[in-house]
Every structure is written in C-alpha cells, then in structure tokens.
TORROVO-646599 format. One line per field, with one value per residue: residue number from 1; residue in one letter; x, y, z of N, C-alpha, C in turn. Coordinates in pm, whole numbers, padded with zeros to 5 digits. Each point is the difference from the previous one (the first is absolute). Layout:
<rs>
drennu	c(NUM_...) .
pati	c(A_...) .
n_x	c(X_...) .
n_y	c(Y_...) .
n_z	c(Z_...) .
ca_x	c(X_...) .
ca_y	c(Y_...) .
ca_z	c(Z_...) .
c_x	c(X_...) .
c_y	c(Y_...) .
c_z	c(Z_...) .
</rs>
This chain:
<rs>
drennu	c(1_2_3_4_5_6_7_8_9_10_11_12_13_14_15_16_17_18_19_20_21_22_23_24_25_26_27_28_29_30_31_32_33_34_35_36_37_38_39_40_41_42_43_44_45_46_47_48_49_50_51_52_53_54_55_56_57_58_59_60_61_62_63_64_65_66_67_68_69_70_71_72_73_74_75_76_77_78_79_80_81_82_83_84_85_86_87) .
pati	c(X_X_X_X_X_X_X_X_X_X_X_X_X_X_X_X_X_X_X_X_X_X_X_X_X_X_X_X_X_X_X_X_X_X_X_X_X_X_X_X_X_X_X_X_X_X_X_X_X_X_X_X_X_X_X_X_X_X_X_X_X_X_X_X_X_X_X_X_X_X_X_X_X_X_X_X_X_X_X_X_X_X_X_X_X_X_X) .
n_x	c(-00027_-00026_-00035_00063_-00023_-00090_00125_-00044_00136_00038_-00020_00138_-00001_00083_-00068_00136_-00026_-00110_00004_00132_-00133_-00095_00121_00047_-00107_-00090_00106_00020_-00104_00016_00118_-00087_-00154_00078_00066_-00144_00056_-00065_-00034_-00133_00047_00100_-00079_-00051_00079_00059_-00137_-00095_00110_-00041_-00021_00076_00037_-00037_00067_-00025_00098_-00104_00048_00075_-00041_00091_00111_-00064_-00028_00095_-00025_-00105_-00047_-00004_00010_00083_00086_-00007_00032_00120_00060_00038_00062_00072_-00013_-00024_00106_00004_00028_00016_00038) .
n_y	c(02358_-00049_-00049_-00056_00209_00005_-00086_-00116_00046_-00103_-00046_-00128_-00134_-00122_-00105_-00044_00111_-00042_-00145_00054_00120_-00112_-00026_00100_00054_-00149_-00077_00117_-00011_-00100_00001_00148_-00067_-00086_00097_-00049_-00014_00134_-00172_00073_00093_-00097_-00001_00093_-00043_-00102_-00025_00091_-00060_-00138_00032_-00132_00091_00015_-00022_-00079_-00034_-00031_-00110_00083_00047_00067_-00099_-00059_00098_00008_-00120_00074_00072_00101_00065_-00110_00025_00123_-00041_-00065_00095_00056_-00065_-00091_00170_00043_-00090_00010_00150_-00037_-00056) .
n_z	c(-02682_00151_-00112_00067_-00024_-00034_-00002_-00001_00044_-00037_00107_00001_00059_-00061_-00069_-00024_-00028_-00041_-00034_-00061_-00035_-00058_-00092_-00044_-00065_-00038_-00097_-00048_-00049_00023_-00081_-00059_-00038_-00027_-00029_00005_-00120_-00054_-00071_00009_00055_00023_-00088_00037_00098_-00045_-00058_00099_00072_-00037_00100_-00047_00030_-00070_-00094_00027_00095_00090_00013_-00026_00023_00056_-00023_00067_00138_-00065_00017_00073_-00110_00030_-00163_00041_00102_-00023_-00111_00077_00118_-00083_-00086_00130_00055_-00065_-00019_00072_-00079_-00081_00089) .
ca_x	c(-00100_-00032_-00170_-00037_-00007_-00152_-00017_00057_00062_-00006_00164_-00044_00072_00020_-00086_00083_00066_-00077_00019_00084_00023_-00079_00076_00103_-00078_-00002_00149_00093_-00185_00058_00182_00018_-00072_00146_00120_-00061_-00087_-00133_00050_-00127_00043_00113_-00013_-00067_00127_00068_-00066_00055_00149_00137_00099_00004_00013_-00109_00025_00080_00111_-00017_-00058_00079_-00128_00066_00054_-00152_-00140_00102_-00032_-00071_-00015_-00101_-00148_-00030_-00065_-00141_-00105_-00043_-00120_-00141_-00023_-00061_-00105_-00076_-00040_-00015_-00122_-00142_-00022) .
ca_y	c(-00028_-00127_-00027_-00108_00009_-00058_-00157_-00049_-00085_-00119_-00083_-00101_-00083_-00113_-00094_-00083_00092_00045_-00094_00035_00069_-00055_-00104_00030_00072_-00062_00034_00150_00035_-00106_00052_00113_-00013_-00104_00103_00116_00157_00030_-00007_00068_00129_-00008_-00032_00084_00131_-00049_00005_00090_00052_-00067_-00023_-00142_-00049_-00022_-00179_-00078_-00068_-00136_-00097_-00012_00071_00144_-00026_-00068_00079_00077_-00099_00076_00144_00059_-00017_-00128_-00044_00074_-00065_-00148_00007_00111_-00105_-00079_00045_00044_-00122_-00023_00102_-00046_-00116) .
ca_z	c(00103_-00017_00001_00160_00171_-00038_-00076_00141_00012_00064_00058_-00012_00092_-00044_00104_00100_00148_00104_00099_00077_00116_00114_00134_00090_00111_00094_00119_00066_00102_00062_00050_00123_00123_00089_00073_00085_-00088_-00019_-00146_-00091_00013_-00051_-00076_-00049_-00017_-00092_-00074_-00035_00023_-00089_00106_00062_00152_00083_00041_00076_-00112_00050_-00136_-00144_00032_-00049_-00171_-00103_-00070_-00055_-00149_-00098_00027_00112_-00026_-00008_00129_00021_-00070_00008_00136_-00055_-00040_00086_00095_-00127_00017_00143_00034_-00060_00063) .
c_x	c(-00039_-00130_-00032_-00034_-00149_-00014_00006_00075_-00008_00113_-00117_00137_00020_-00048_00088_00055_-00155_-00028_00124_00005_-00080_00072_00095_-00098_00017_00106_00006_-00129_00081_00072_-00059_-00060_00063_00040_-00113_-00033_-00115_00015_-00039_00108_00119_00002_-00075_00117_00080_-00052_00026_00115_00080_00113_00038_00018_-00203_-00066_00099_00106_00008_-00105_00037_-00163_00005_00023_-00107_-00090_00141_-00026_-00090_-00056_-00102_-00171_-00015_-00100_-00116_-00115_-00102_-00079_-00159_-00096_-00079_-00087_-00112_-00104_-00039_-00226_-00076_-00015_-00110) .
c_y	c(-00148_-00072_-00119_00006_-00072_-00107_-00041_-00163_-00134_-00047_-00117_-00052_-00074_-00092_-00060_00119_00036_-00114_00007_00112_00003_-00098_00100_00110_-00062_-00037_00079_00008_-00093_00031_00100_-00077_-00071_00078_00139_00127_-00056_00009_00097_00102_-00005_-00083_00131_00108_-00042_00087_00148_00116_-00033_-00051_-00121_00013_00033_-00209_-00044_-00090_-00152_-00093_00097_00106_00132_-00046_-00048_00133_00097_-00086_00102_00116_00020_-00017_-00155_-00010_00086_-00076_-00127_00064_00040_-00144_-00074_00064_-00039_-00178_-00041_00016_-00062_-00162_00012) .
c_z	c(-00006_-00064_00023_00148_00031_00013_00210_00000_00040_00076_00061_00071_-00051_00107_00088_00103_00087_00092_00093_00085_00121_00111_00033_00117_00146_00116_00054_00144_00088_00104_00072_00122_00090_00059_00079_-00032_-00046_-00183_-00023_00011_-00067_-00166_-00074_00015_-00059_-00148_-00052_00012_-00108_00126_00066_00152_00083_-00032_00095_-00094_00055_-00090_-00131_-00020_-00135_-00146_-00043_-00066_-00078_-00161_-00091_00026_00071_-00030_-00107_00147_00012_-00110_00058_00120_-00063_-00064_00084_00040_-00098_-00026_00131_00046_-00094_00024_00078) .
</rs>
C-alpha cells in the first residue's frame, strides 16, 4: 500500500520553459487571430483534446504550441490570470 497517498504532490516548471510558454502562447493567440479564428476557443480545444489541428499551421503556429506539454501551457494561463486579478 501506498503511504504517500496523504502526502500532496509537488510539480513544478523549470523557470526557462515558463517564459517560453508565455511566448509561444502569444504567437499561436496571434497566428489563429490572423487567420480569423476565435484564439480563446481553439486553444482551449487544443488543450483539452491533445488535438494539433485545432492550431493553425500558419506562422509555424501548430509546431510551436507542440514545443510543450499541455499542462506547461495550462500553468502559465492560470498563472497570468491569477496575476492579472490581483492588479
């Protein structure tokens, strides 16, 4: 039996990938809004599909948000909101 079910885990980001997923956020937000989609939606279906084709493959868009995992990019949004709100 496990006697760590009790314990609560830590996960943690290495500091040089969360500036990077603040820039590739930004591109891909970009690239969709260029090509006339709606980033917010297609970034949240990305998110939770795992599915690249809800990026776009314009501005290199698609291979960028593919650089990192999913809950890299869910950290950093939760992150900014979070920072944002107590402004």
């Amino acid at each position: 039996m496990n006697d760590n079910i009790n314990n609560t885990m830590k996960f943690d980001v290495p500091k040089d990938n969360k500036n990077k997923a603040r820039d590739i956020i930004l591109r891909v937000f970009g690239a969709l809004d260029e090509k006339g989609y709606n980033p917010v939606y297609q970034i949240v279906g990305y998110i939770l599909s795992g599915d690249p084709t809800y990026i776009t493959s314009y501005d290199d868009a698609r291979s960028l948000i593919r650089k990192l995992e999913r809950d890299e990019l869910l950290e950093e949004l939760i992150k900014s909101y979070i920072e944002n709100e107590k402004k």
